[in-house]
Structures are given as structure tokens and as C-alpha cells.
MARSE-245410 format. One line per 8 residues: their letters; for each residue x, y, z of N, C-alpha, C. Coordinates in Angstrom, 2 decimals, padded with zeros to 5 digits, always signed. Last residue first. Layout:
! residues N
A> X/Y/Z/X/Y/Z/X/Y/Z ~ ...
***
This chain:
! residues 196
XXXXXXXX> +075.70/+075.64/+093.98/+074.87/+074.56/+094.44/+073.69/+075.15/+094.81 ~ +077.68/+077.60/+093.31/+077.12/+076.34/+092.45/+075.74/+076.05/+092.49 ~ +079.01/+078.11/+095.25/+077.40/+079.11/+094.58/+076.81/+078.63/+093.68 ~ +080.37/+076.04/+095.90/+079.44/+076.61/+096.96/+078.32/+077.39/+096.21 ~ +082.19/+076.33/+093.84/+081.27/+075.29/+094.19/+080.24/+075.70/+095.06 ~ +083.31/+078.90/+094.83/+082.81/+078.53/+093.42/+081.68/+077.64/+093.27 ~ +084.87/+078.73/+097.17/+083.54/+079.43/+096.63/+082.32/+079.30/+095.51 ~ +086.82/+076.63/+096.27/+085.62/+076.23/+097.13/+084.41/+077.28/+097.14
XXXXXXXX> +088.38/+078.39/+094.74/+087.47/+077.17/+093.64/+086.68/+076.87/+094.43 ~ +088.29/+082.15/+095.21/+088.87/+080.70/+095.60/+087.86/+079.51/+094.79 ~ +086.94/+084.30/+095.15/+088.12/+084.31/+095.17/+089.09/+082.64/+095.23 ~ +085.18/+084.92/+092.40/+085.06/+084.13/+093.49/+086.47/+084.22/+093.60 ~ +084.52/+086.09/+089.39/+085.33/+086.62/+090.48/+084.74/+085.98/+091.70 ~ +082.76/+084.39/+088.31/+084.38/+084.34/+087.40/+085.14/+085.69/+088.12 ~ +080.80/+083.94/+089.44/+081.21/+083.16/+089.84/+083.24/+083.44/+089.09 ~ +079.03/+086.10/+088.23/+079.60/+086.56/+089.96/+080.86/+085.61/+089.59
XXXXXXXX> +078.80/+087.21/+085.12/+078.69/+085.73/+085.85/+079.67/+086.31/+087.14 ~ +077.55/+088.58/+081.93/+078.07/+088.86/+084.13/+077.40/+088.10/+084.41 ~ +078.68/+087.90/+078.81/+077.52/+088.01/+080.13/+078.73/+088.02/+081.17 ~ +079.23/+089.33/+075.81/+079.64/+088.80/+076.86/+078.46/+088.36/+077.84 ~ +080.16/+091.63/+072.87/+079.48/+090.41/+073.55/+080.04/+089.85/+074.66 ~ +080.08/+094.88/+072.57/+080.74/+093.75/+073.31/+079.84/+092.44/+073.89 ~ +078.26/+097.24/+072.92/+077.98/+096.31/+071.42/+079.07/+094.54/+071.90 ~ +078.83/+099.08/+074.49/+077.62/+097.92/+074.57/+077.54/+096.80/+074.06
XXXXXXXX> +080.92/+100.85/+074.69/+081.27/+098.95/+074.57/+080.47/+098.66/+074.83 ~ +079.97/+103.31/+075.24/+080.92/+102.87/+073.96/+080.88/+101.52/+073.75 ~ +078.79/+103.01/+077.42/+078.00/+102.94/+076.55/+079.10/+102.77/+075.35 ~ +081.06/+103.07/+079.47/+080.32/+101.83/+078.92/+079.30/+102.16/+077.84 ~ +081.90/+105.55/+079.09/+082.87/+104.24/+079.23/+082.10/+103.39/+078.77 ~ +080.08/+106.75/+079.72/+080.16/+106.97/+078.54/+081.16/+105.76/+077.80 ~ +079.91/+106.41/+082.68/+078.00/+105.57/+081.46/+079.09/+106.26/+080.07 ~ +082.18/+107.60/+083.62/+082.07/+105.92/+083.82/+080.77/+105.58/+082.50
XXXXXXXX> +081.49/+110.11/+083.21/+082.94/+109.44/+082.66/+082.50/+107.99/+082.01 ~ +079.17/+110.66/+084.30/+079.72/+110.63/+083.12/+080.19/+109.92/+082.61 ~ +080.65/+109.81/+087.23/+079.19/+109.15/+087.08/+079.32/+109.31/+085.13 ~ +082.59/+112.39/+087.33/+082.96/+110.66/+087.23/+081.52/+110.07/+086.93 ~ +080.77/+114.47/+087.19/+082.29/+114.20/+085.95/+082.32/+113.12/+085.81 ~ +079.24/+114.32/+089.62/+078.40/+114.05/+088.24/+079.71/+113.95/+087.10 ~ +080.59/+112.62/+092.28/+080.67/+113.78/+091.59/+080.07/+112.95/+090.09 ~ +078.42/+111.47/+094.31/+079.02/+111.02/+093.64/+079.60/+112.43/+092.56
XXXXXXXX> +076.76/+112.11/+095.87/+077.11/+111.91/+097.11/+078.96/+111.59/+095.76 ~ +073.60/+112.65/+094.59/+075.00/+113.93/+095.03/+075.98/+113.51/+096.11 ~ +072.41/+110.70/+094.41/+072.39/+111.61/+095.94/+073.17/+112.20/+095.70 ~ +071.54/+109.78/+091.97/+071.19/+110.74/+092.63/+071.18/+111.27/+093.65 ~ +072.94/+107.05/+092.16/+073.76/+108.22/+091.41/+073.14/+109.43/+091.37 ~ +071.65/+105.58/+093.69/+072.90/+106.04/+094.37/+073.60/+107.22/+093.38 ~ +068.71/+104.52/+093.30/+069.15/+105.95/+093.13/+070.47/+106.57/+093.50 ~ +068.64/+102.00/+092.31/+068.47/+102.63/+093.99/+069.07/+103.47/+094.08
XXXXXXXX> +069.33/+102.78/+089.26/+067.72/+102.28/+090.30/+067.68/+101.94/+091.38 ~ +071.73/+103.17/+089.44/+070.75/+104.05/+088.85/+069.67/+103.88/+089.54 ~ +073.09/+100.84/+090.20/+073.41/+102.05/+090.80/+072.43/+103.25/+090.34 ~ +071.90/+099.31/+088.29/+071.83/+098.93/+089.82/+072.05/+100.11/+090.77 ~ +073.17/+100.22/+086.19/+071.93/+100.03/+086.42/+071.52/+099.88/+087.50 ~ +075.84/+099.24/+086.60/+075.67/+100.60/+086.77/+073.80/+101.00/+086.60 ~ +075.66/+096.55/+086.89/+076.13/+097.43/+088.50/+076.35/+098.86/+087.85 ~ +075.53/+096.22/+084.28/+074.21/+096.08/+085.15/+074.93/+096.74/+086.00
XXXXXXXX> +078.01/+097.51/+082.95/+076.83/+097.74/+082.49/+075.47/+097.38/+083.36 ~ +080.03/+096.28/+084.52/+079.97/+096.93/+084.59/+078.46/+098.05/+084.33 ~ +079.50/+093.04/+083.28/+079.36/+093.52/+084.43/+079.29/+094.90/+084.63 ~ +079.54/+093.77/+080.05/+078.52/+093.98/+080.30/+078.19/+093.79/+082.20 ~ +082.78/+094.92/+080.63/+081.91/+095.77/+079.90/+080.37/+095.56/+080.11 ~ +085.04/+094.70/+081.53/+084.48/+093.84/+081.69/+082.85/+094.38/+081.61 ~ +087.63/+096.06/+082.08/+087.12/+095.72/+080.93/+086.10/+095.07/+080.91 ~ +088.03/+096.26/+084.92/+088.93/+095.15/+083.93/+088.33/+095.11/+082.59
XXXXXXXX> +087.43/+098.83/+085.05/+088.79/+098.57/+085.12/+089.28/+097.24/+084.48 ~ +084.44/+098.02/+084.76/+085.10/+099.08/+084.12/+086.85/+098.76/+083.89 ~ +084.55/+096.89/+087.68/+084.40/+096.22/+086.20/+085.07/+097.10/+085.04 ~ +084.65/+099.00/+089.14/+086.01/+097.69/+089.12/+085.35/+097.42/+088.16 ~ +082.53/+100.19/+088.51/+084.22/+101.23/+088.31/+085.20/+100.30/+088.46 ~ +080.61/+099.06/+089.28/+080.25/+099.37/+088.10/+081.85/+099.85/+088.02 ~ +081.16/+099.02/+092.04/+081.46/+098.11/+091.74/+081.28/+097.96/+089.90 ~ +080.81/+101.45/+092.72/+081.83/+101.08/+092.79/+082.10/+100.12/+091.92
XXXXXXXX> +077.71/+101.66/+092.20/+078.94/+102.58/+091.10/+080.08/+102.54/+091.17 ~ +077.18/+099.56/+094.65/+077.16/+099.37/+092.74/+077.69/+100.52/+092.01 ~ +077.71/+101.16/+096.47/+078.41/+099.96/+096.34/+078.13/+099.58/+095.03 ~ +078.05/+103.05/+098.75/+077.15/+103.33/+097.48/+077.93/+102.16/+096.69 ~ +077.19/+104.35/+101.69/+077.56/+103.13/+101.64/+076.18/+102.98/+099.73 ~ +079.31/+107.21/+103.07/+078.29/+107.26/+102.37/+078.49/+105.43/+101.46 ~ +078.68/+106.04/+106.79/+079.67/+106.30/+105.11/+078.88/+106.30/+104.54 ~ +079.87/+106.70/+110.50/+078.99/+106.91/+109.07/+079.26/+106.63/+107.93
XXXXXXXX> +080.23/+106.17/+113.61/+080.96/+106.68/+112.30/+079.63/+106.08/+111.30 ~ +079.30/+106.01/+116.58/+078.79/+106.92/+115.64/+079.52/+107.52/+114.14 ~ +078.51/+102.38/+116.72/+079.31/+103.87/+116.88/+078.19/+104.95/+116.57 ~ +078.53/+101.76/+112.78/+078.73/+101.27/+114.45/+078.91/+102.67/+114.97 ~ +077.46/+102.93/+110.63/+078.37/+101.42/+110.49/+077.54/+100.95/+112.20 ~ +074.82/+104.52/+108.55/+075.48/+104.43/+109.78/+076.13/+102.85/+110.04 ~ +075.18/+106.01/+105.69/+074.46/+104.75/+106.74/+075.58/+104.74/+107.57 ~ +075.32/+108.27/+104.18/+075.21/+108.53/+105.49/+074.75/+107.22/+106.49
XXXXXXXX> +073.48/+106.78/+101.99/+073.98/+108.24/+102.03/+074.31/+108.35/+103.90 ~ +072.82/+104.01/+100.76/+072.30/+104.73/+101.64/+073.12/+105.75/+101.67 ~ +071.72/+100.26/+099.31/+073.08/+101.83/+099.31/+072.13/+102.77/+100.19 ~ +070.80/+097.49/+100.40/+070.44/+098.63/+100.06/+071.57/+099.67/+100.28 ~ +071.90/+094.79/+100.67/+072.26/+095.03/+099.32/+071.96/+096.88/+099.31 ~ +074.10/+093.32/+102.34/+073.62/+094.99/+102.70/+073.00/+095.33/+101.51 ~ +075.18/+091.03/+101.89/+075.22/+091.01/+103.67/+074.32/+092.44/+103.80 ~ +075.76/+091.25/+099.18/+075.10/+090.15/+099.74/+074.57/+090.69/+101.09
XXXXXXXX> +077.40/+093.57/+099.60/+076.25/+093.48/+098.96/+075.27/+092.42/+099.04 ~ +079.66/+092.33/+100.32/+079.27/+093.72/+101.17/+077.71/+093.53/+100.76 ~ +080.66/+090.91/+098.31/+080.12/+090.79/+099.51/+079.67/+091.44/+100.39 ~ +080.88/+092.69/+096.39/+080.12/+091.37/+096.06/+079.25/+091.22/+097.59 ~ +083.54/+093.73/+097.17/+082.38/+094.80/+096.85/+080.70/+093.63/+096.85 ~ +085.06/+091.80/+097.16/+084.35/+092.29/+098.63/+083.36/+093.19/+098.39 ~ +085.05/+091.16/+094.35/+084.64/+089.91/+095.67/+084.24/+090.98/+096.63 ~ +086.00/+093.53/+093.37/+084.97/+093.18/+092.97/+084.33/+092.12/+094.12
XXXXXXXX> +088.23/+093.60/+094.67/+087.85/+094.71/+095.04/+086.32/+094.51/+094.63 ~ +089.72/+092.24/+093.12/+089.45/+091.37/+095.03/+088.25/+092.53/+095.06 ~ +090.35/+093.14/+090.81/+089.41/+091.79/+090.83/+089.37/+091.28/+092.51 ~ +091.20/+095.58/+090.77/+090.08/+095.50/+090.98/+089.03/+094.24/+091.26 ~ +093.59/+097.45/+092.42/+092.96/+095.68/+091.93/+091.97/+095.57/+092.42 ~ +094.22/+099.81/+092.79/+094.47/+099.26/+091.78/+093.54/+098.02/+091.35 ~ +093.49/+101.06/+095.11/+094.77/+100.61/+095.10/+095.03/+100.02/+093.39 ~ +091.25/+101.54/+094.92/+091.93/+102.50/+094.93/+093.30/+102.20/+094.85
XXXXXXXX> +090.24/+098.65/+095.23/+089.70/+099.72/+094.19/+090.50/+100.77/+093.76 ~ +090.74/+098.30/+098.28/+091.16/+097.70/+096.63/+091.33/+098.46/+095.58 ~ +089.11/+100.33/+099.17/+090.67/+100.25/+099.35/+091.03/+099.75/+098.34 ~ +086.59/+098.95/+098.52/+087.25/+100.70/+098.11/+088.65/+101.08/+098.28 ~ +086.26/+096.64/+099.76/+086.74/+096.82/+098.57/+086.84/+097.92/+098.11 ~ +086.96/+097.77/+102.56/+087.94/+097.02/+101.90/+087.78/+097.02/+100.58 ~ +084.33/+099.04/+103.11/+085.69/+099.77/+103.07/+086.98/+099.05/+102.67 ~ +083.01/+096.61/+102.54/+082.67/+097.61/+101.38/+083.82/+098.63/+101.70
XXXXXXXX> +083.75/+094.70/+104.44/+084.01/+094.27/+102.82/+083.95/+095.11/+102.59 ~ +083.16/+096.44/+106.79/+084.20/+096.06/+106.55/+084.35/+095.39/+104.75 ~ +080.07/+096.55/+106.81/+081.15/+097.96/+106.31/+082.60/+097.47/+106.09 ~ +079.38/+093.94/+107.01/+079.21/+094.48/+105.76/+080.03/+095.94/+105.75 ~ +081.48/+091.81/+109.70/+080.24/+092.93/+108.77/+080.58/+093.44/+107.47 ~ +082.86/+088.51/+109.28/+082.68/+090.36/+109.52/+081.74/+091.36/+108.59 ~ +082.93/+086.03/+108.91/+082.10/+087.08/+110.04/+082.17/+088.38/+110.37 ~ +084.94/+084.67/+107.57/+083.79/+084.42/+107.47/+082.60/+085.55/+108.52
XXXXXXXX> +087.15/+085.23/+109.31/+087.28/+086.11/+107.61/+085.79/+086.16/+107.20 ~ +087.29/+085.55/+112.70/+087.04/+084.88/+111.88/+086.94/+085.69/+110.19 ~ +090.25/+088.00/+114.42/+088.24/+087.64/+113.95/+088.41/+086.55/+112.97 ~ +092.09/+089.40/+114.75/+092.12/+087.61/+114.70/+091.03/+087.05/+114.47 ~ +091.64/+092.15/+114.11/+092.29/+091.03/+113.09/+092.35/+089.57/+113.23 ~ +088.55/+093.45/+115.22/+090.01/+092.17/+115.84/+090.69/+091.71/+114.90 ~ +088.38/+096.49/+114.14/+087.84/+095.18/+114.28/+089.08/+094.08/+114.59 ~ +087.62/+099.39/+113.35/+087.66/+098.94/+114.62/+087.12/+097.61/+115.04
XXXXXXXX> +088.21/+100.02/+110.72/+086.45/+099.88/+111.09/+086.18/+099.03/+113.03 ~ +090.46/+100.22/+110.98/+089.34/+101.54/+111.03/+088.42/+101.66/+110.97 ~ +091.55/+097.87/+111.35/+091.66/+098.76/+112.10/+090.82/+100.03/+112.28 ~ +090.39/+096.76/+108.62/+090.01/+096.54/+109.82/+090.64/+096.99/+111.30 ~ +092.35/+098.35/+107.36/+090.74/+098.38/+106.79/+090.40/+097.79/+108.28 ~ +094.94/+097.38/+107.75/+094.44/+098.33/+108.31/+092.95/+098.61/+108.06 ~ +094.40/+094.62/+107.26/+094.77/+094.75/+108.53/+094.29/+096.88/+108.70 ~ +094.48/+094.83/+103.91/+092.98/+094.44/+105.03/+093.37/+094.62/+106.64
XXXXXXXX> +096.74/+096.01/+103.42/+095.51/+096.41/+103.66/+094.13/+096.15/+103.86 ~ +098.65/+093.50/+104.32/+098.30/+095.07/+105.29/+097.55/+095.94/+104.72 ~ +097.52/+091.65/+102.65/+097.33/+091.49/+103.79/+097.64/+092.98/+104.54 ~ +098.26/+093.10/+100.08/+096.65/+092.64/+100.15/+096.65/+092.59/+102.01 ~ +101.06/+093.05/+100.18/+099.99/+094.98/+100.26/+098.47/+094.15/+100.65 ~ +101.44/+090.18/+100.56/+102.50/+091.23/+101.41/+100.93/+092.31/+101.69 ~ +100.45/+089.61/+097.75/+099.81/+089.50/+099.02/+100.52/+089.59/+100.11 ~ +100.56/+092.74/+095.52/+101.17/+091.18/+096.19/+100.49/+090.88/+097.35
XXXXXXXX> +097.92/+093.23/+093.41/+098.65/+093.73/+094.75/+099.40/+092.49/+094.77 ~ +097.28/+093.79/+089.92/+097.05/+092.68/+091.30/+098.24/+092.70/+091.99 ~ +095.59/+096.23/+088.29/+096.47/+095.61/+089.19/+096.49/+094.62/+089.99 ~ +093.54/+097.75/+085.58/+093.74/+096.81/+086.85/+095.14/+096.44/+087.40 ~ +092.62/+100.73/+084.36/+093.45/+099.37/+084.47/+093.61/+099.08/+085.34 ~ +091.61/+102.53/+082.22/+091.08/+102.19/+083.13/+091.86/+100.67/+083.22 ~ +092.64/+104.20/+079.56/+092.72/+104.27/+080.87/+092.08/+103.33/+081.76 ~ +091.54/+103.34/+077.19/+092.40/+102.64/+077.30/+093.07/+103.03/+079.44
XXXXXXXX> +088.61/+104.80/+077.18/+089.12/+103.03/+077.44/+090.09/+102.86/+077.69 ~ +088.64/+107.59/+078.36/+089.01/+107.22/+077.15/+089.27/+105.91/+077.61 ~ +088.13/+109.66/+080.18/+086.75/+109.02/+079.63/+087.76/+107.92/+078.32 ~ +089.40/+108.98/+083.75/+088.95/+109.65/+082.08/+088.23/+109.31/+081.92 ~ +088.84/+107.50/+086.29/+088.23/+109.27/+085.84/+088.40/+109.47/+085.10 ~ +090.84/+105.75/+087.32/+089.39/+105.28/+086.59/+088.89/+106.86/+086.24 ~ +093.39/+105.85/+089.03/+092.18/+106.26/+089.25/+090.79/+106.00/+088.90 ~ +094.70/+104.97/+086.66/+094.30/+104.67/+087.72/+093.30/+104.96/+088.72
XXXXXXXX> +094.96/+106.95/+085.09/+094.62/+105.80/+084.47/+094.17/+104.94/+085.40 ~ +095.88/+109.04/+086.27/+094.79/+109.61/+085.77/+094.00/+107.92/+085.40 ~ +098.70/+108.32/+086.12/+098.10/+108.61/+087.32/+096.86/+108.61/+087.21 ~ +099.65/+108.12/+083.74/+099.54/+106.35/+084.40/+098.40/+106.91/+085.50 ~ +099.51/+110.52/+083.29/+098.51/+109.59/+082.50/+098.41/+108.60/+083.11 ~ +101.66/+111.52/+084.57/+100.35/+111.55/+085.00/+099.34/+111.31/+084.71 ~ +103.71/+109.71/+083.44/+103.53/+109.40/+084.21/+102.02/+110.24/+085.26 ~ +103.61/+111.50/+080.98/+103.29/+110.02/+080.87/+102.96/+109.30/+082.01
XXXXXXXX> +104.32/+113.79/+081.46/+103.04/+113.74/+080.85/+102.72/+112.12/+081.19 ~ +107.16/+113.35/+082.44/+106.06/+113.81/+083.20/+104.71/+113.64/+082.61 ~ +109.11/+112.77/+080.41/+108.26/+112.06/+080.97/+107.58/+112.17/+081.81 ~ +109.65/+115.07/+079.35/+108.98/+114.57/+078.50/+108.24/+113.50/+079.22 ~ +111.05/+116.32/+081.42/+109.83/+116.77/+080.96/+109.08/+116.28/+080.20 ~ +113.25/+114.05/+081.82/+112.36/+114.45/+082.82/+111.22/+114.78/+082.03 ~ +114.82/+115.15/+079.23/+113.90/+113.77/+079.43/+112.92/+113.68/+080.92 ~ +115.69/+117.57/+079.69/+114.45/+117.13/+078.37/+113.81/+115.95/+078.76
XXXXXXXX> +116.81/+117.05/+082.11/+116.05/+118.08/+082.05/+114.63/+117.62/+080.85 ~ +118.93/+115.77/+080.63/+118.23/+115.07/+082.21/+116.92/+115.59/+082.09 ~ +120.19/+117.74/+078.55/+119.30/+116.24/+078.21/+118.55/+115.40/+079.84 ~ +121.14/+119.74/+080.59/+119.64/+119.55/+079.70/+119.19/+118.35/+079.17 ~ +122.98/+117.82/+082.00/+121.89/+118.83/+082.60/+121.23/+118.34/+081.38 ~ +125.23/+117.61/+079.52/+123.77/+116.30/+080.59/+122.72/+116.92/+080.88 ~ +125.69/+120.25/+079.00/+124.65/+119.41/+077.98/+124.30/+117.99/+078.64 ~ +126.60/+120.84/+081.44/+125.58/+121.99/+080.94/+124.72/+120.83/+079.78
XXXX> +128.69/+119.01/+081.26/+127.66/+119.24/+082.44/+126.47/+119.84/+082.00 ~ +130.42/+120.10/+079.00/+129.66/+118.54/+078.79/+128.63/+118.50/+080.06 ~ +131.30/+122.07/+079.57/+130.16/+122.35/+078.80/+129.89/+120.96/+078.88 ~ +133.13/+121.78/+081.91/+131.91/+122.41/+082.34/+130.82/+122.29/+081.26
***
């Protein structure tokens, strides 16, 4: 019975010790600290990529057999928030991309179809996938972008995270680099295409 009593607790110690760690992974994901080393990317298998674009386009009430090339702008921008949330940020950046091409103005309440609605705020997203990969001076304009069509004044964004994120980046100004679209294209024929 006493060798039970001393697993138990060592199960016990080690459980508790690893709870902290695993709600750091949790917290890390998300993107909501303020400390760099949190903010990390994932790349889904394409198993999770394909059933979550199948359901993304279930809830924006759309034919999965639709053409990839022709679907509206709420569909990329509720897909790349799915991404986003899922972890991976580098698809999450393409559809966020594209949403934006097809919609560039954010809006509070834009209306999709129907009568469903979203609040459609696509550069502080897309300022929060950069963020995730580190990618310090993208992040830095799509949070400018998000400043000057006022998406971070509609109260549509909690002011903790909006924080979080300009303190994230103001730490890593000093990071040399440039934001180039083309080094998230999802494919080499895109590539060429924006080339030209």
C-alpha cells in the first residue's frame, strides 16, 4: 500500500508541475501575451486544412464543389480567422491577403449575405499572423493599416490584445527586414502571377 501512496504523489507532483506549462503553450497560442517568445505558428496537416475550409464554407453557406478561384471575400476572411486560431498562421496570412484584395475596407457589422453580419477587421488580424511568425516589419504595416481605417477604434477589438500586439512590435522595430506579399503566396504559380 505505501509504494501506491508514493506513485500517487509523484503522479500528483508531476501533473502539477506540468499544468503551468501546458497553459503557457495555451496562452502562446492564442497570440495574447505580451512576451515574444509566445506567439507561434503551426502548420495544420492537410487532412485539418481541408476540413477546415469545408466547414468555413459551410457557414458561410457555400458549395464545396465551387470553384477555389470564386469565392467571396467573407469566405477568405472567415477562413483566415479559422487559420489563425488554429495555429497557422502562414495560410491564415494568404486568405487574410485575399479577403483584402476582393474588400480592402474593414467595417463593424458588414454585412456578408442574408442577414448574417461580421465584424470584417482584417489588418489586426493579419498584423497577429505576422506577429506569430515573427515577422516583425509585416506585422508593423498591417498594424498601421489597422490604425488608419480605424479598425482599432471600434471597440470591436478588446484594448488588452490591441496592447499586447503594438508592444509586441514596438520591441522589434529595430529588426531589419521588409514585407514582401509574395513570401506568403501559397503556391510558385501565384508567385509569378504577382510578378508580372
Amino acid at each position: 500500500m505505501i509504494p501506491d501512496l508514493k506513485t500517487r504523489l509523484v503522479t500528483f507532483i508531476a501533473i502539477a508541475l506540468a499544468l503551468p506549462v501546458v497553459a503557457t503553450a495555451d496562452t502562446a497560442i492564442a497570440g495574447h501575451a505580451t512576451e515574444t517568445p509566445t506567439y507561434q505558428s503551426t502548420s495544420l496537416q492537410p487532412a485539418a486544412v481541408d476540413a477546415l475550409r469545408r466547414k468555413v464554407l459551410v457557414q458561410c453557406g457555400l458549395d464545396s464543389s465551387g470553384n477555389r478561384n470564386f469565392l467571396p471575400w467573407y469566405f477568405h476572411f472567415q477562413y483566415g480567422q479559422a487559420l489563425l486560431e488554429a495555429g497557422d498562421a502562414s495560410r491564415a496570412i494568404v486568405e487574410l491577403n485575399q479577403s483584402i484584395d476582393l474588400r480592402p475596407e474593414p467595417q463593424a457589422r458588414k454585412r456578408t449575405y442574408g442577414m448574417w453580419f461580421l465584424d470584417y477587421l482584417p489588418y489586426f488580424q493579419l498584423a497577429e499572423a505576422h506577429a506569430m511568425l515573427a515577422n516583425w516589419p509585416c506585422a508593423e504595416h498591417a498594424m498601421e493599416l489597422s490604425r488608419s481605417t480605424g479598425e482599432t477604434t471600434l471597440g470591436r477589438i478588446e484594448t488588452s490584445r490591441i496592447r499586447a500586439l503594438e508592444e509586441n512590435i514596438d520591441r522589434h522595430l529595430d529588426e531589419v527586414g521588409s514585407c514582401n506579399l509574395r513570401d506568403y503566396q501559397s503556391s510558385p504559380s501565384t508567385d509569378s502571377a504577382s510578378a508580372s
